[in-house]
C-alpha positions, 0 to 999 in steps of 0.5 A, a space after each residue: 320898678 314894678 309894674 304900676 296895673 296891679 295898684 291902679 286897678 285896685 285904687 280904680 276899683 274902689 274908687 268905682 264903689 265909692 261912686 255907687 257904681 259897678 267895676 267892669 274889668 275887660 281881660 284878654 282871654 288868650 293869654 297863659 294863666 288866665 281861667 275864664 269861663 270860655 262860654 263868654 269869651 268873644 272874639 278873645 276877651 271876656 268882661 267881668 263884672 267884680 262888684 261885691 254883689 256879683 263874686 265871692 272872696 275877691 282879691 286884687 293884689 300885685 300878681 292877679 285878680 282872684 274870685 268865685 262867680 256864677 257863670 249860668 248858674 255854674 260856680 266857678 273860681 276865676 283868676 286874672 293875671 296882672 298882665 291880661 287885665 285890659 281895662 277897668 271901668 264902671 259899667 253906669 258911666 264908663 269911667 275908668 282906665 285902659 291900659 296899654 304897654 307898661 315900660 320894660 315889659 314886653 308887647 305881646 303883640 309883637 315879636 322882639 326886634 333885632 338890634 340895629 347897629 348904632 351909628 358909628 359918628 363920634 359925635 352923636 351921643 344918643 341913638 334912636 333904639 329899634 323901637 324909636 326910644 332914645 339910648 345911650 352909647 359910650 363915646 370915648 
């Protein structure tokens, strides 16, 4: 299935601008593709303010977000990738949603772990993967 962050962000979004509130979107700057003004980056993550009244040609569709903003008087186009977007949330209230790991794409935090061997007992039908998960194995 393909990832579920892009339509949450944009149903959360909008869902903060009809509330009469301002959609605040927390991103994780040090990832490849993301184009932020590094002035305000802290500590490796920028919050950008999307309301209609602070960016130009806003666009939130499944591979990023997308926008030009004044950054100290300074223009500039910004984009986002999907996978950088952290939160979205109102500024007023602090509704919104953080994300996590979504399934099936990797945690960039961590480094792929090996594959362990699976238990050789003929009855055992599923088997805790490295990552805890349960898998299937072929009994015969």
């Amino acid at each position: 299935m393909t990832p579920s962050r892009p339509y949450l962000v944009r149903a959360l979004n909008e869902w903060i601008l009809d509330n009469q509130c301002t959609p605040y979107v927390l991103v994780d700057a040090s990832l490849a593709g993301v184009q932020v003004p590094q002035d305000y980056v802290n500590q490796g993550q920028i919050v950008l303010n999307i309301s209609p009244v602070a960016v130009q040609s806003l666009l939130i569709d499944n591979e990023g977000i997308s926008f030009n903003a004044r950054f100290g008087g300074v223009p500039m186009s910004v984009y986002v990738p999907t996978v950088a977007i952290l939160a979205i949330y109102a500024k007023e209230n602090g509704q919104g949603m953080v994300f996590g790991t979504e399934a099936g794409a990797p945690d960039p935090d961590l480094p792929p772990e090996p594959p362990r061997p699976v238990k050789s007992d003929a009855s055992e039908k599923t088997a805790q993967s490295a990552s805890g998960r349960p898998s299937l194995k072929v009994v015969k």
